[in-house]
C-alpha positions as CSV (number, residue, x, y, z in Angstrom):
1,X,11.2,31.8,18.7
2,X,13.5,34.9,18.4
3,X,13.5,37.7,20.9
4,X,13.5,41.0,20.8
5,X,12.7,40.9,16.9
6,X,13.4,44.3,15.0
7,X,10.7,44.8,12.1
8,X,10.2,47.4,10.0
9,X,6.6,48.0,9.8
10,X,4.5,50.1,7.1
11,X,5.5,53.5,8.0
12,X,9.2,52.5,7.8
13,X,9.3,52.7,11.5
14,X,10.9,49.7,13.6
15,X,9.5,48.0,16.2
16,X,10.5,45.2,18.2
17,X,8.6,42.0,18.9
18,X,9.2,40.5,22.4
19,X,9.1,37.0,20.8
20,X,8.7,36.3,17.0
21,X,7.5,33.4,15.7
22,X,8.1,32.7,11.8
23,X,7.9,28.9,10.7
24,X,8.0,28.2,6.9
25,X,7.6,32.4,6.1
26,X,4.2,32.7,8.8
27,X,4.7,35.8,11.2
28,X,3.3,35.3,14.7
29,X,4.5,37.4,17.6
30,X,4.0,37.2,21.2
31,X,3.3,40.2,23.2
32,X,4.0,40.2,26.7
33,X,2.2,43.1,28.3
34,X,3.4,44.7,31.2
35,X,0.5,46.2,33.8
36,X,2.5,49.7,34.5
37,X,3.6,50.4,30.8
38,X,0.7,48.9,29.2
39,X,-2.4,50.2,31.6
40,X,-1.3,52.1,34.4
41,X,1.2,54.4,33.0
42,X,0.0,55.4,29.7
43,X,-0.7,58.5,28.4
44,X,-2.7,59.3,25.1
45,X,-0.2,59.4,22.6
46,X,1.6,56.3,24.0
47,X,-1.9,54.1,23.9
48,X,-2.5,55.8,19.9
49,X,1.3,54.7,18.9
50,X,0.5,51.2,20.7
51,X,-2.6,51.0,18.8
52,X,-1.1,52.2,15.2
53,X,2.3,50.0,16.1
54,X,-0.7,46.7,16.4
55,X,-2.5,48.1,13.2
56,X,0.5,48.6,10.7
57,X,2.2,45.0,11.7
58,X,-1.2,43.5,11.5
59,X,-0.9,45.0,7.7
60,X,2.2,43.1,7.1
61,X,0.9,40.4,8.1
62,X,1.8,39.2,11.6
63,X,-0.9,37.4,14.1
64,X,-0.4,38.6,17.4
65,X,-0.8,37.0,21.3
66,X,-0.7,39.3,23.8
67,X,-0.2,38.1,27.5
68,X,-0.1,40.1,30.0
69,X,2.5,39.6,32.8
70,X,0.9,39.1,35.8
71,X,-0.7,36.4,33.7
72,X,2.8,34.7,33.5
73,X,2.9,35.0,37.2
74,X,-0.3,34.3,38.6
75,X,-1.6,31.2,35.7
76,X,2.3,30.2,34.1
77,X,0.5,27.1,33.0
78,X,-2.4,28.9,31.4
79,X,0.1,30.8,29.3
80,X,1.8,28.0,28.2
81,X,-1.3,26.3,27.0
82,X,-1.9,29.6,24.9
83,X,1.6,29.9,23.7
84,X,0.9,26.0,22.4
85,X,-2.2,26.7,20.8
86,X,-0.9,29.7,19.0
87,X,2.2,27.8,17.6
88,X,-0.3,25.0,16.7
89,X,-2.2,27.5,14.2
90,X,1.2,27.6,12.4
91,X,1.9,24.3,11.8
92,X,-1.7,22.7,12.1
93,X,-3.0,23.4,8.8
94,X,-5.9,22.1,6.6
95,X,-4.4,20.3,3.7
96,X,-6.3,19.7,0.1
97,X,-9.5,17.5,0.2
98,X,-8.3,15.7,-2.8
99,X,-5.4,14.3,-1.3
100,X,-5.3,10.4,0.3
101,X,-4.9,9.9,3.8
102,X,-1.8,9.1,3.6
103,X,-0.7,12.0,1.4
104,X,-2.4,14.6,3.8
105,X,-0.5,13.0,6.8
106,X,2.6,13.5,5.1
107,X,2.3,17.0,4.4
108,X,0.5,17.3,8.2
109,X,4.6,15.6,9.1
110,X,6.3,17.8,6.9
111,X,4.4,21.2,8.6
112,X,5.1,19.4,12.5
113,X,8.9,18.9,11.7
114,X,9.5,22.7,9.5
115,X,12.3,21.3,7.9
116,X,13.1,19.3,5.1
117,X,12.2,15.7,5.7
118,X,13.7,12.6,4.3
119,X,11.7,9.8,2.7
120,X,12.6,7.1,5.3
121,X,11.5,9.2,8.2
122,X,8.2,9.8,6.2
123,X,7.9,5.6,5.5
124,X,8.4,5.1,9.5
125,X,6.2,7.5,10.3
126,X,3.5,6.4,7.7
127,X,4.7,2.6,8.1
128,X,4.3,2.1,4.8
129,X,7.5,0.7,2.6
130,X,10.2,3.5,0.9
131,X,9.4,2.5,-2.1
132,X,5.6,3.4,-1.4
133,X,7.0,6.6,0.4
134,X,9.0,7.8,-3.1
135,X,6.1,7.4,-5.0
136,X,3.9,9.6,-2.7
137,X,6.2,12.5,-2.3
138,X,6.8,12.5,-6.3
139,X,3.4,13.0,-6.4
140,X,3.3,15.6,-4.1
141,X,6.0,17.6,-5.8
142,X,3.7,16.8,-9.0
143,X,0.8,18.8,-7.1
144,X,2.9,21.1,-6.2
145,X,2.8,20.9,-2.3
146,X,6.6,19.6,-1.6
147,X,9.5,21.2,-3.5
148,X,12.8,18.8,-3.8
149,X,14.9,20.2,-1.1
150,X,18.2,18.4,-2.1
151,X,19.8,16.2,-4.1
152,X,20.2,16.7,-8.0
153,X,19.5,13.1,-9.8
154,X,17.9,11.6,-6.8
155,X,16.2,13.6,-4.1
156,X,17.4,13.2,-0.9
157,X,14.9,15.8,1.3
158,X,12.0,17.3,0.4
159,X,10.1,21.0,1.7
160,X,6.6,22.4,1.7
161,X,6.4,24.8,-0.9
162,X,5.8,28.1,0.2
C-alpha cells in the first residue's frame, strides 16, 4: 500500500489517494473519510468536486473503499476485515476453466505471492516433483498466462502476464 498517492486523473488534475493499492497493474484505493470534511463541513462545490474527483478516477480505472473514520475508531476490527476483503478481490481471481487443478493453483500462487515465483517454491507448494513443476509452468507460458521472468537459456522465475 502507498500513501498519500498523487494521480493524475482525466481532467489532468491531481489528486491524492490516502492509500493506493496497485498489485500486478490493478488500481484500488482506500478512502478514509473524515466526518467534519466529508459531511459536516461541506459546502456545494466541495461535495460536486468530491463527486467528479470519485467519477473521473473511477474512469481510469481505480476501485475504490471508502471508510469513514469514526469507523476506524469505533469497529478497528470491522475495517480491517474490509481492508482484507478488498485486497482479496485483487489477488483472488477466477482462473481459465480449461486449466487442471493443479495448473489453476499455480496461477491462484503466483497472484497470492505478486512476484515472480520460482519452480521449487511452486513443486512444495503443489507437492508434486520439479520435474512435474517445469513442465506445468512451460505450459503455462505456452497459454500464455506466465511470462518467463528471468533467466535466458533456463528460466529461473516466472510472472503472470499482464
Amino acid at each position: 500500500m502507498y500513501p498519500e498517492w498523487e494521480v493524475r486523473d482525466f481532467s489532468n488534475g491531481y489528486r491524492y489517494l490516502d492509500l493506493a493499492y496497485m498489485p500486478g497493474g490493478a488500481r484500488g484505493g482506500i478512502e478514509i473519510q473524515g466526518y467534519g470534511p466529508h459531511a459536516r463541513d461541506l459546502d456545494v462545490r466541495r461535495f460536486k468536486d468530491l463527486c467528479r474527483r470519485h467519477c473521473l478516477l473511477a474512469l481510469d480505472g481505480w476501485t475504490f473503499l471508502p471508510i469513514a473514520y469514526p469507523s476506524i475508531v469505533d469497529e478497528p476490527k470491522q475495517c480491517q476485515q474490509l481492508v482484507l476483503s478488498f485486497v482479496g478481490r485483487f489477488i483472488a481471481s477466477d482462473v481459465p476453466a480449461t486449466l487442471t487443478w493443479l495448473e489453476a493453483e499455480a496461477v491462484r500462487f503466483t497472484r497470492r505471492l505478486l512476484r515472480p515465483i520460482t519452480p521449487l517454491e511452486l513443486a512444495d507448494h503443489l507437492r508434486v516433483s520439479d520435474r512435474h513443476t517445469r513442465r506445468l509452468l512451460h505450459r503455462l507460458v505456452e497459454l500464455q498466462i506466465l511470462d518467463v521472468a528471468s533467466g535466458e537459456r533456463r528460466a529461473r522465475t516466472y510472472k503472470l502476464r499482464l
